[in-house]
PyMOL Python script that loads the backbone (N, CA, C, O; Angstrom):
from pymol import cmd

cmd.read_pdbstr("""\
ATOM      1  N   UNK A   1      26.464   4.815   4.552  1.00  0.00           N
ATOM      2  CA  UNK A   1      26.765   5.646   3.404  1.00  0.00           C
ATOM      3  C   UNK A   1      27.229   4.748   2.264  1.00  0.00           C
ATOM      4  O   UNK A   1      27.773   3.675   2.526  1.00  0.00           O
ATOM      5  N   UNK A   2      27.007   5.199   0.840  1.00  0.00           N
ATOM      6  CA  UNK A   2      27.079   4.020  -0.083  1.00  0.00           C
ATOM      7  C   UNK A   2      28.726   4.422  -0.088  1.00  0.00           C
ATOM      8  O   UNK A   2      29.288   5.298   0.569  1.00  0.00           O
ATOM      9  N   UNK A   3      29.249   3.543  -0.985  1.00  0.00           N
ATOM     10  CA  UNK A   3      30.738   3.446  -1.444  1.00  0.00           C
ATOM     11  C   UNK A   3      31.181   4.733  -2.135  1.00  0.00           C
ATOM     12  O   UNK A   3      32.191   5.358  -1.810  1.00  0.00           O
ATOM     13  N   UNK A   4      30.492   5.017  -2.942  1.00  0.00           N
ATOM     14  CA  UNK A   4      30.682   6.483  -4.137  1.00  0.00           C
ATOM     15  C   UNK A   4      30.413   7.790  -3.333  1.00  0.00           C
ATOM     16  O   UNK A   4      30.582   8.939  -3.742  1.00  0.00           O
ATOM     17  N   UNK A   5      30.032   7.455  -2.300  1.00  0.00           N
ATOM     18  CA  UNK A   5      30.105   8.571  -1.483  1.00  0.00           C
ATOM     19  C   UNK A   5      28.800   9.870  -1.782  1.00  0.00           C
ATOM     20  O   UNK A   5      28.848  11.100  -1.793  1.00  0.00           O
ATOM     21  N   UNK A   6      27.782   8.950  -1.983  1.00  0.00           N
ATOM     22  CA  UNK A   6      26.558   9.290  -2.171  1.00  0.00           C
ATOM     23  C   UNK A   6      25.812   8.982  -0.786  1.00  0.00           C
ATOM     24  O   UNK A   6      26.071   7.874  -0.318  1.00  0.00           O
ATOM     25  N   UNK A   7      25.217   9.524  -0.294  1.00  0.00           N
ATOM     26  CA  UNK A   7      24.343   9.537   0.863  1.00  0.00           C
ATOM     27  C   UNK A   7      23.627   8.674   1.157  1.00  0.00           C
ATOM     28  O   UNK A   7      22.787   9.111   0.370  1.00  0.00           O
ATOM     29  N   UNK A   8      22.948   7.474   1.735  1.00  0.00           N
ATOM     30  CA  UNK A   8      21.863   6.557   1.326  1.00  0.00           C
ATOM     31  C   UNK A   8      20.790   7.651   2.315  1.00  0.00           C
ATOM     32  O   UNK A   8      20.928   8.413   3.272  1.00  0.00           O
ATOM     33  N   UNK A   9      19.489   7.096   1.254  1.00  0.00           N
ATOM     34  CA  UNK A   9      18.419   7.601   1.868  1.00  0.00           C
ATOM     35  C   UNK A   9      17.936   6.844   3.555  1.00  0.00           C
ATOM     36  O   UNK A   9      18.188   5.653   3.739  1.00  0.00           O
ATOM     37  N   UNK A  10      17.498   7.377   4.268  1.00  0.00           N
ATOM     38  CA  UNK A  10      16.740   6.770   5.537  1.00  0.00           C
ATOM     39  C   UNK A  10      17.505   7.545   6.895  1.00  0.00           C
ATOM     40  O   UNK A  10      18.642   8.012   6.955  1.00  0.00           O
ATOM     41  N   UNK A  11      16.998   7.519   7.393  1.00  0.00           N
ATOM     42  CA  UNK A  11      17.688   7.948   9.020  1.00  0.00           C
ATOM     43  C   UNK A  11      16.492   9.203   9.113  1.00  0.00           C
ATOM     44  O   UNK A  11      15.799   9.665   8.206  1.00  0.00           O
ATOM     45  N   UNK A  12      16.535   9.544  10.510  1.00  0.00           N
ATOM     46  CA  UNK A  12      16.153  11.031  11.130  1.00  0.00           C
ATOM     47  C   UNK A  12      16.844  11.876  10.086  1.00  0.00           C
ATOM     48  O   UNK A  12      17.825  11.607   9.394  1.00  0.00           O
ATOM     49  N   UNK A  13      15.932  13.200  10.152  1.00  0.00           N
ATOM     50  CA  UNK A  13      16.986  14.517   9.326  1.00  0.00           C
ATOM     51  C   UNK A  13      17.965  14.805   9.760  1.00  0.00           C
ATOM     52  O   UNK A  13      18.865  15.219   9.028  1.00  0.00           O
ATOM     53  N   UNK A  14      18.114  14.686  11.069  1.00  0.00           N
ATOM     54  CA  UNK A  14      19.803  14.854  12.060  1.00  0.00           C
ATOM     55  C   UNK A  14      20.779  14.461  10.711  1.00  0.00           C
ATOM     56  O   UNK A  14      21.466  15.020   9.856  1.00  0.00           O
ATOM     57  N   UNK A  15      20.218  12.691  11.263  1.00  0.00           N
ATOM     58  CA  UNK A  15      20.965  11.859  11.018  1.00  0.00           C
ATOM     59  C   UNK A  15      21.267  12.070   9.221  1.00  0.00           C
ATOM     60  O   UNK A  15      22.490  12.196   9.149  1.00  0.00           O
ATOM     61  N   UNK A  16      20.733  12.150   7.920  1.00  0.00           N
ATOM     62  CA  UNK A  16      20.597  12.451   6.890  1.00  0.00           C
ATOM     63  C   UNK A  16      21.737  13.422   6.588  1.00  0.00           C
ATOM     64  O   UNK A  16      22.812  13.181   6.040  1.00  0.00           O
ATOM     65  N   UNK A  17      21.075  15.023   7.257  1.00  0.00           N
ATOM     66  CA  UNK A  17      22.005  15.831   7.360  1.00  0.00           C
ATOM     67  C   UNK A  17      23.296  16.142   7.911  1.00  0.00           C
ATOM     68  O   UNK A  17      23.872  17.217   7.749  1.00  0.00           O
ATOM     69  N   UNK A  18      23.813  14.974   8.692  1.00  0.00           N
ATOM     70  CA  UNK A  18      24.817  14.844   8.983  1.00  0.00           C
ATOM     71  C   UNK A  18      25.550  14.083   8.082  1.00  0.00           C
ATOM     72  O   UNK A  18      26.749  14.309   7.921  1.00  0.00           O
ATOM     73  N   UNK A  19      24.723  12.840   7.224  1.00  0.00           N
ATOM     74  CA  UNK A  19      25.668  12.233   6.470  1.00  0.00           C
ATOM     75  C   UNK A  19      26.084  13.364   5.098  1.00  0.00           C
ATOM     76  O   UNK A  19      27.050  13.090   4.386  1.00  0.00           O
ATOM     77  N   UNK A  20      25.599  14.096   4.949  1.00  0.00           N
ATOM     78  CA  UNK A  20      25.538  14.764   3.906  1.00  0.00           C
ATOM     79  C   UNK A  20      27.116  15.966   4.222  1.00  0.00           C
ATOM     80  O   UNK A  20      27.957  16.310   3.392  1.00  0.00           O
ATOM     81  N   UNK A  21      27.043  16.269   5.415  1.00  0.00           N
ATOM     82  CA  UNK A  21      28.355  17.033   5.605  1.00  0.00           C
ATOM     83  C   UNK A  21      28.835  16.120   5.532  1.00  0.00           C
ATOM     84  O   UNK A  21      29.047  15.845   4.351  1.00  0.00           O
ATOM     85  N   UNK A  22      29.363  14.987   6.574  1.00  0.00           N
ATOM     86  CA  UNK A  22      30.290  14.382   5.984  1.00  0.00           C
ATOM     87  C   UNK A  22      30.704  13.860   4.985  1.00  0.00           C
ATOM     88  O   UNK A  22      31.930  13.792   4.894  1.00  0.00           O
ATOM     89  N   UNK A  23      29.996  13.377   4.025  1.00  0.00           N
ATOM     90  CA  UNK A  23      30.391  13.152   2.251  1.00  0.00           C
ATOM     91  C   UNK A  23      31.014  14.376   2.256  1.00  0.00           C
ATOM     92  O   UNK A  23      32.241  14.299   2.200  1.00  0.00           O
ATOM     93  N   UNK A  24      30.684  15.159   2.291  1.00  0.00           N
ATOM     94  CA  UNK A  24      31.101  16.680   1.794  1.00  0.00           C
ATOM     95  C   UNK A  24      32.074  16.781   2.192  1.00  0.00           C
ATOM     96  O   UNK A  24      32.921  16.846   1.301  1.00  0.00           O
ATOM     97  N   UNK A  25      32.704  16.872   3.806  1.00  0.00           N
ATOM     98  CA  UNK A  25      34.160  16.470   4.255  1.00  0.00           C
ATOM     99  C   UNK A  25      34.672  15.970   3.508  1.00  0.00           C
ATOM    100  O   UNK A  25      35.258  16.679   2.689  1.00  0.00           O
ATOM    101  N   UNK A  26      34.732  14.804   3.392  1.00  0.00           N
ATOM    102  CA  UNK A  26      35.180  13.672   3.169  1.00  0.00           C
ATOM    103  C   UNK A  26      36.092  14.032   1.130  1.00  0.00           C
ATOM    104  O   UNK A  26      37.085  13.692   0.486  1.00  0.00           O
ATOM    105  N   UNK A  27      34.999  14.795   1.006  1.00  0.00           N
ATOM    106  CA  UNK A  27      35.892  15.226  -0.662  1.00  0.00           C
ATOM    107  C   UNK A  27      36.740  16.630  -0.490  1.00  0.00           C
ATOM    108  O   UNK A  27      36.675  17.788  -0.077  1.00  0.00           O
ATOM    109  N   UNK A  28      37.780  15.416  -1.268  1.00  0.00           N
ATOM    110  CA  UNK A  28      38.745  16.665  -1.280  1.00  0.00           C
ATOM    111  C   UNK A  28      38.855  18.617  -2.417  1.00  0.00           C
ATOM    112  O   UNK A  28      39.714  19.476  -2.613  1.00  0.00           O
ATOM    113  N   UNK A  29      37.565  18.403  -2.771  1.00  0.00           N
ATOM    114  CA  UNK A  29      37.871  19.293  -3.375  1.00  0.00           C
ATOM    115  C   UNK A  29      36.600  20.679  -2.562  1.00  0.00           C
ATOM    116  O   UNK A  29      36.141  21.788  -2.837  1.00  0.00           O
ATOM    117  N   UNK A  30      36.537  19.745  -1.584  1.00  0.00           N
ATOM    118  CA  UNK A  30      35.231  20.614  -0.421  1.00  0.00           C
ATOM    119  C   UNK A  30      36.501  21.637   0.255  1.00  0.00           C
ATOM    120  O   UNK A  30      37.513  21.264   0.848  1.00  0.00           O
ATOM    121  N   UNK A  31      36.182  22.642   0.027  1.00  0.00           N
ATOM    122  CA  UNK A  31      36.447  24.109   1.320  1.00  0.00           C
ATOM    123  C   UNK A  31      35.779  23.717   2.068  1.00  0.00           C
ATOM    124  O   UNK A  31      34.552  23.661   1.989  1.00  0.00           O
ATOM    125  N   UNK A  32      36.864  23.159   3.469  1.00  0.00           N
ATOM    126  CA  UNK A  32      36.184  23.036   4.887  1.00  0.00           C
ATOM    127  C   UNK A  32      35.645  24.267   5.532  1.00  0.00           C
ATOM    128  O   UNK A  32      34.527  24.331   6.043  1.00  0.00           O
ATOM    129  N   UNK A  33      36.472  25.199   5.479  1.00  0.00           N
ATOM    130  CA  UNK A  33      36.488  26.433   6.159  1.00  0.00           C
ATOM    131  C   UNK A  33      35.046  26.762   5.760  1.00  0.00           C
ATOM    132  O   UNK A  33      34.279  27.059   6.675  1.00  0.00           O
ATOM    133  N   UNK A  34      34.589  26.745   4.511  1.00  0.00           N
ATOM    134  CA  UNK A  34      33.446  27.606   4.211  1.00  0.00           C
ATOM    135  C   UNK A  34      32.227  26.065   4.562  1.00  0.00           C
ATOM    136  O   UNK A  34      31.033  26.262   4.787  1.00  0.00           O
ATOM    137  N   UNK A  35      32.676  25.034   4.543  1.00  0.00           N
ATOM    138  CA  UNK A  35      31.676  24.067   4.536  1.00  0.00           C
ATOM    139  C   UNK A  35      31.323  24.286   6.058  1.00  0.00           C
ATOM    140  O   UNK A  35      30.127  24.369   6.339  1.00  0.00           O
ATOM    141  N   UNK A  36      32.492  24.413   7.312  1.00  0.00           N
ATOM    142  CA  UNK A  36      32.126  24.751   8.528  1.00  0.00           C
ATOM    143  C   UNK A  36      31.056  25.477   8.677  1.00  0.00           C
ATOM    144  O   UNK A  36      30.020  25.084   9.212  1.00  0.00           O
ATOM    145  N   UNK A  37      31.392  27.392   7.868  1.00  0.00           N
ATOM    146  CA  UNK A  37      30.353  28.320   8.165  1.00  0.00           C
ATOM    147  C   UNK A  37      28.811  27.769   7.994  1.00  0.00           C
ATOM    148  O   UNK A  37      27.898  27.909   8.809  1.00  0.00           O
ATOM    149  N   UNK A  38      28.761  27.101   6.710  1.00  0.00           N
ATOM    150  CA  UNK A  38      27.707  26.976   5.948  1.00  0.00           C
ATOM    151  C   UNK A  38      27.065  25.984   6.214  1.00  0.00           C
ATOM    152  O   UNK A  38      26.116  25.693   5.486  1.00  0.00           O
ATOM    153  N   UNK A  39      27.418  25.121   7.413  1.00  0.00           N
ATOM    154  CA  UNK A  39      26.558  23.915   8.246  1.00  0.00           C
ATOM    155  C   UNK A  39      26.422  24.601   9.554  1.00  0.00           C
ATOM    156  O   UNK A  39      25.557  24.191  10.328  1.00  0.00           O
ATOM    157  N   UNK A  40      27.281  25.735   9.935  1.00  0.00           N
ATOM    158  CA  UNK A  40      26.982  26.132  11.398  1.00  0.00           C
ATOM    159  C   UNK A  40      25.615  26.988  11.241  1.00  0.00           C
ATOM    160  O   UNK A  40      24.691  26.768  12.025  1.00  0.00           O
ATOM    161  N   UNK A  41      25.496  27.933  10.258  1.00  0.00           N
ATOM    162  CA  UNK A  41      24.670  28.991  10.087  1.00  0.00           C
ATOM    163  C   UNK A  41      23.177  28.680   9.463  1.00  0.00           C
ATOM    164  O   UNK A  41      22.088  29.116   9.835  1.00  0.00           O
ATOM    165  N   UNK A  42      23.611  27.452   8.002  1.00  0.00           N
ATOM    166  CA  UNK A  42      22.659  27.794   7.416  1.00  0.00           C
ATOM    167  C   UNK A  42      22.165  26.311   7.202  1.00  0.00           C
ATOM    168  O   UNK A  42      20.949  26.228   7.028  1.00  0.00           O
ATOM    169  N   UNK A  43      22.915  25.039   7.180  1.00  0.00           N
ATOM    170  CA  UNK A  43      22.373  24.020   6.676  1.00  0.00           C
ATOM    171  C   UNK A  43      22.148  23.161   7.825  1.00  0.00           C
ATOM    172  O   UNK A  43      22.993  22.342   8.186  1.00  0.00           O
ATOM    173  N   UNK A  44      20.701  23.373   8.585  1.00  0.00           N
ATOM    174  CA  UNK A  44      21.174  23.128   9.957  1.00  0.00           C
ATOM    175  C   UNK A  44      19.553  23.101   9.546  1.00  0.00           C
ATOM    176  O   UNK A  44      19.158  23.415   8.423  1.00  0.00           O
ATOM    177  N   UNK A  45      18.626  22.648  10.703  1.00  0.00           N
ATOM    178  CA  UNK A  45      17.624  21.836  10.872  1.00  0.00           C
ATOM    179  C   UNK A  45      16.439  22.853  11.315  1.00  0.00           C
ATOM    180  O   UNK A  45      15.254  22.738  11.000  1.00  0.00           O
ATOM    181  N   UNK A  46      17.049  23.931  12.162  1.00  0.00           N
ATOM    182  CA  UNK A  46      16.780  25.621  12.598  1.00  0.00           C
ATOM    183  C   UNK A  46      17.521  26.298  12.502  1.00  0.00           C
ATOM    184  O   UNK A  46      18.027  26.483  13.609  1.00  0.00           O
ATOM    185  N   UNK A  47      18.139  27.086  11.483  1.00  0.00           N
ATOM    186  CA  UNK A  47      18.550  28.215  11.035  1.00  0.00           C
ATOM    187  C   UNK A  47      18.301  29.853  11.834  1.00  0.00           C
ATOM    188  O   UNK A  47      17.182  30.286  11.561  1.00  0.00           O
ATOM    189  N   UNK A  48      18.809  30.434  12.391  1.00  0.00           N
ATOM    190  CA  UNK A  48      18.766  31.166  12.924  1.00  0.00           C
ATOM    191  C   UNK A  48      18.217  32.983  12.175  1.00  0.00           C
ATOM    192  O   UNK A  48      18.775  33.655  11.308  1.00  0.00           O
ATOM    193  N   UNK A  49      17.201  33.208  12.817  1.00  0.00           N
ATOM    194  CA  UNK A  49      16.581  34.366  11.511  1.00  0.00           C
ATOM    195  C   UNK A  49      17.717  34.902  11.008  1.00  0.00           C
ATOM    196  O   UNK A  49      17.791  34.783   9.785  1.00  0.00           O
ATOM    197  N   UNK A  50      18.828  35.570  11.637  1.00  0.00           N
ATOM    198  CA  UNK A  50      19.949  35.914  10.433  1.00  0.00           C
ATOM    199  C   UNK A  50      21.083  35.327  10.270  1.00  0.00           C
ATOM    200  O   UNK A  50      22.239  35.738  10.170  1.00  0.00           O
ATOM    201  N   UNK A  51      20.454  34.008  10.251  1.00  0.00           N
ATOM    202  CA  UNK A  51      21.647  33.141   9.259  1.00  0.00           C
ATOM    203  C   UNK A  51      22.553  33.186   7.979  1.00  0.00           C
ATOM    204  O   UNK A  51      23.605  32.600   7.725  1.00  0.00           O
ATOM    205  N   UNK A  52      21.616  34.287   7.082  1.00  0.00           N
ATOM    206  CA  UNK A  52      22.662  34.348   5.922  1.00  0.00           C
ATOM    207  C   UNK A  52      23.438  35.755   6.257  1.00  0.00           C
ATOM    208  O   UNK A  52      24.272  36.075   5.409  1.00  0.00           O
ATOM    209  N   UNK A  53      23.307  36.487   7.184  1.00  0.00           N
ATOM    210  CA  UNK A  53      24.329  37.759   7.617  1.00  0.00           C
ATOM    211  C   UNK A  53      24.847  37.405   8.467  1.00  0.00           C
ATOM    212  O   UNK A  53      25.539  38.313   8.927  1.00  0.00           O
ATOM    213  N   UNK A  54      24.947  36.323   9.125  1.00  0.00           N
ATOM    214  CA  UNK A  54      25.881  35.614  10.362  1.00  0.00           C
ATOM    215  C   UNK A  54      27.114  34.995   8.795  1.00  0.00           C
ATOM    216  O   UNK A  54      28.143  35.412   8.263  1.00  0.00           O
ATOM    217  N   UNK A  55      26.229  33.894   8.638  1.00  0.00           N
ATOM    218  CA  UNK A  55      27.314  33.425   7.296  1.00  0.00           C
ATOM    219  C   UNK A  55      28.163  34.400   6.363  1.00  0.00           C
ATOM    220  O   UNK A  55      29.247  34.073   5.881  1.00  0.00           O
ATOM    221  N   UNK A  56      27.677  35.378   6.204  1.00  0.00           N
ATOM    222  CA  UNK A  56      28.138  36.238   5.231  1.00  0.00           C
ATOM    223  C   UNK A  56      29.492  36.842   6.251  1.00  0.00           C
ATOM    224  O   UNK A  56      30.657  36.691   5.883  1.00  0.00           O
ATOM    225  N   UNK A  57      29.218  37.368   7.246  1.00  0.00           N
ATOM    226  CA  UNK A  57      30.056  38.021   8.345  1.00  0.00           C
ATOM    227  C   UNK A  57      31.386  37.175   8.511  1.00  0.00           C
ATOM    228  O   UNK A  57      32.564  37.530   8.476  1.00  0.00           O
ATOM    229  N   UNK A  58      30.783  35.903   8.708  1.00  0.00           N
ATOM    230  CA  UNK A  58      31.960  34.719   8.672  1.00  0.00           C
ATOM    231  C   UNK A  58      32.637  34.433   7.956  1.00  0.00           C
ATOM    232  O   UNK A  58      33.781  34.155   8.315  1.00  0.00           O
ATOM    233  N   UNK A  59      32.243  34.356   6.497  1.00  0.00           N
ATOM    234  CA  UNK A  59      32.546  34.498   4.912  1.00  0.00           C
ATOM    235  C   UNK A  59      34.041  35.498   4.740  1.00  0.00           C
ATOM    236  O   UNK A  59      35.215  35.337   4.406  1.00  0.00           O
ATOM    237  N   UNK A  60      33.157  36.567   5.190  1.00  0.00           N
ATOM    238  CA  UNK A  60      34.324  38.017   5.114  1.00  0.00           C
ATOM    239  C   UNK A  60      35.353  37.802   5.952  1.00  0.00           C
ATOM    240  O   UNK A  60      36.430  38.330   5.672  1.00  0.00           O
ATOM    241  N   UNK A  61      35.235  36.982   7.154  1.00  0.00           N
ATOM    242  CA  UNK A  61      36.413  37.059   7.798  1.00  0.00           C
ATOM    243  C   UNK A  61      37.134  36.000   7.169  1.00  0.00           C
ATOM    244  O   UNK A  61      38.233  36.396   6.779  1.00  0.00           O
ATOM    245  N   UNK A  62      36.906  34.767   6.926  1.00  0.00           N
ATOM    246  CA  UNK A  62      37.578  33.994   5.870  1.00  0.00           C
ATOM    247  C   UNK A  62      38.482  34.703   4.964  1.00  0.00           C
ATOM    248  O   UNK A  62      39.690  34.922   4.887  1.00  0.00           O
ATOM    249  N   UNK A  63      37.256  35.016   4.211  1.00  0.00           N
ATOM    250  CA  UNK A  63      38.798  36.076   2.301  1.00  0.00           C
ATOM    251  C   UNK A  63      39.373  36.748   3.400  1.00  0.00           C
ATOM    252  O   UNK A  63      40.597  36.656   3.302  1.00  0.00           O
ATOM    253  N   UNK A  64      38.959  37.536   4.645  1.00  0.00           N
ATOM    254  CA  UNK A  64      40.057  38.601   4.912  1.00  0.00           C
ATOM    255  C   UNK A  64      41.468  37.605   5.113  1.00  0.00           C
ATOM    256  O   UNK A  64      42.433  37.439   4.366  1.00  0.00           O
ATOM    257  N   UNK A  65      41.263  37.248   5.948  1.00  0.00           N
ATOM    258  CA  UNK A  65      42.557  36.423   6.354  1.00  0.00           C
ATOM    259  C   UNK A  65      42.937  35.225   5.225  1.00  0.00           C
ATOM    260  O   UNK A  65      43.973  34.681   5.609  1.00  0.00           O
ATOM    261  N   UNK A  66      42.707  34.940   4.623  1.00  0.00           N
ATOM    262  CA  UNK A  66      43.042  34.303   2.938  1.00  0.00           C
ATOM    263  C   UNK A  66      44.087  35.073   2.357  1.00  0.00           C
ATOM    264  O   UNK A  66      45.156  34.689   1.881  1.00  0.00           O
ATOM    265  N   UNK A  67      43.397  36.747   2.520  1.00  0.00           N
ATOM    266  CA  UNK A  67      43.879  37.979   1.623  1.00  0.00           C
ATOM    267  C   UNK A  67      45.239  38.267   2.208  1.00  0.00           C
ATOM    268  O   UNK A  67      46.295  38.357   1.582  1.00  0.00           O
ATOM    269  N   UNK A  68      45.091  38.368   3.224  1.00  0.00           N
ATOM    270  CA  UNK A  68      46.374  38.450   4.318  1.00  0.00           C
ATOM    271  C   UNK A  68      47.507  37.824   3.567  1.00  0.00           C
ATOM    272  O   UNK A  68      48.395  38.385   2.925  1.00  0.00           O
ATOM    273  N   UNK A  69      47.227  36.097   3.850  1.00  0.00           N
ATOM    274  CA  UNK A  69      48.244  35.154   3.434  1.00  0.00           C
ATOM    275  C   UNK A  69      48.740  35.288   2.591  1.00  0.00           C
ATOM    276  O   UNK A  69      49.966  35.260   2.486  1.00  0.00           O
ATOM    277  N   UNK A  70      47.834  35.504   1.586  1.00  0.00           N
ATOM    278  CA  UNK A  70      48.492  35.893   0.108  1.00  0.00           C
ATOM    279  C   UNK A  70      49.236  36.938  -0.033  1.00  0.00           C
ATOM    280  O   UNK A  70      50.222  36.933  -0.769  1.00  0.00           O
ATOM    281  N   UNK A  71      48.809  38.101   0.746  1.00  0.00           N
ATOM    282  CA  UNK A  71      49.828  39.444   0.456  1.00  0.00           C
ATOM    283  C   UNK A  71      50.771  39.067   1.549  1.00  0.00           C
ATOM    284  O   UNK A  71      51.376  40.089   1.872  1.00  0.00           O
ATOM    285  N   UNK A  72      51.175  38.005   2.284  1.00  0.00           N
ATOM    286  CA  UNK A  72      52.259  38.020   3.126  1.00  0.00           C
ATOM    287  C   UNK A  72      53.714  36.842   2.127  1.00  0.00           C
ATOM    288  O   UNK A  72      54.939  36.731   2.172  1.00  0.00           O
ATOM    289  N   UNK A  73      52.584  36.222   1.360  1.00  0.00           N
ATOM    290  CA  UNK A  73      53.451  34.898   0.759  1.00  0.00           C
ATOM    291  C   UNK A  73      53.960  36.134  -0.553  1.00  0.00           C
ATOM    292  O   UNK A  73      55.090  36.178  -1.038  1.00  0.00           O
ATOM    293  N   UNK A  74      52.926  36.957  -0.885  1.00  0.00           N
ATOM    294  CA  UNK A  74      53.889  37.588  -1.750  1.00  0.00           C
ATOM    295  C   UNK A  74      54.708  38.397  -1.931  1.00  0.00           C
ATOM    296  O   UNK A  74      55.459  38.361  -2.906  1.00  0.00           O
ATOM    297  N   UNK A  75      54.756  39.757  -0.578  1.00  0.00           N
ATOM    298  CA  UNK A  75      55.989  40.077   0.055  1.00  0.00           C
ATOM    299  C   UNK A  75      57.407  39.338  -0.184  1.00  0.00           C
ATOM    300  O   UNK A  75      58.431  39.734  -0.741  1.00  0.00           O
ATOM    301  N   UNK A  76      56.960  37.656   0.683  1.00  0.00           N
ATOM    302  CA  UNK A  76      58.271  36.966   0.782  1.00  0.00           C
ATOM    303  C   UNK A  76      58.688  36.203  -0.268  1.00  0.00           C
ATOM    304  O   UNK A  76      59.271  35.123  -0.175  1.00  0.00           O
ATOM    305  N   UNK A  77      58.280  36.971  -1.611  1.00  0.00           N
ATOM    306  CA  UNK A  77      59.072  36.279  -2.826  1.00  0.00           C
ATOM    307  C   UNK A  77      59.709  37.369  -3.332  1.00  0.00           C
ATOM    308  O   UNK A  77      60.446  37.254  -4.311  1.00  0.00           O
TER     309      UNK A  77
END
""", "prot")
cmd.dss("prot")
cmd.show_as("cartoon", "prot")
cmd.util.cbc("prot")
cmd.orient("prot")
């Protein structure tokens, strides 16, 4: 992987697409949580026919429990 955290070209697509999540890890301004869903479901090599309503399903449970936190942190002020 180059220094700037740009991908170098070459490898298998595995291999490619794996460097590509990890750059993506790797920055801090990446949502893991949603980067998880969105390499389990959809950015994946075979995608599963309902990959974007698997993702979406996953999505929703994310904000739900986000939504939670927030209405619990703001209770306790």
């Amino acid at each position: 992987m180059a220094e700037s955290g740009a991908v170098e070209p070459g490898g298998s697509s595995e291999e490619i697409l794996a460097n590509i999540i990890e750059s993506l890890r790797q920055n801090e301004a990446t949502d893991i949580s949603l980067l998880e869903i969105i390499s389990k479901h959809i950015v994946t090599l075979s995608p599963a026919e309902d990959a974007i309503d698997a993702a979406v399903k996953d999505i929703e449970t994310v904000a739900n429990q986000r939504g939670e936190q927030v209405d619990q942190t703001i209770r306790h002020d």
